[in-house]
N, C-alpha and C positions, 0 to 999 in steps of 0.2 A: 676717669678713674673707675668709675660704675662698671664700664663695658672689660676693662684689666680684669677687673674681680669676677667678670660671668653674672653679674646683676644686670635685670631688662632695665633701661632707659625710658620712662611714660614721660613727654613734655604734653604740659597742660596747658589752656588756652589758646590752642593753634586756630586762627581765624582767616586765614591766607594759605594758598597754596606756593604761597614763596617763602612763608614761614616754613610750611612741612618740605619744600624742599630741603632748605636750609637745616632744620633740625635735624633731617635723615641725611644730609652732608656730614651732619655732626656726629652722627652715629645712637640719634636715637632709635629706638626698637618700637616704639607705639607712640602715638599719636590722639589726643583727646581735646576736644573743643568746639565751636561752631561751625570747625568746616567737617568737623565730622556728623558732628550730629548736635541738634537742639536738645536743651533740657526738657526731661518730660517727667511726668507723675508716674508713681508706681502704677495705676490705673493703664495708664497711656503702654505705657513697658510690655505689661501683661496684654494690652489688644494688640501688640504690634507680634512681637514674640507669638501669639495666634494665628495671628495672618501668614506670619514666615514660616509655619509648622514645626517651630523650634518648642512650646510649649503644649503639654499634654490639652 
């Protein structure tokens, strides 16, 4: 219904890459979870984003 209306699809908790296949069969647009990436502190956020030259 999401994807009719032109709204992005985020499935959360994806921990498998046969979930994310599955999900993106399904037409989701984004992907969030442990196979994307581990929870981190804002602290952690800001040194990474540093490292990657994404932050000033």
């Amino acid at each position: 219904m999401a994807n009719a209306l032109d709204i992005p699809v985020t499935a959360e908790g994806v921990e498998t890459q046969r979930q994310a296949e599955i999900l993106r069969d399904s037409g989701s647009d984004q992907l969030q979870g442990y196979l994307v990436g581990k929870p981190m502190s804002a602290n952690e956020i800001h040194e990474k984003l540093l490292r990657d030259g994404v932050a000033p």
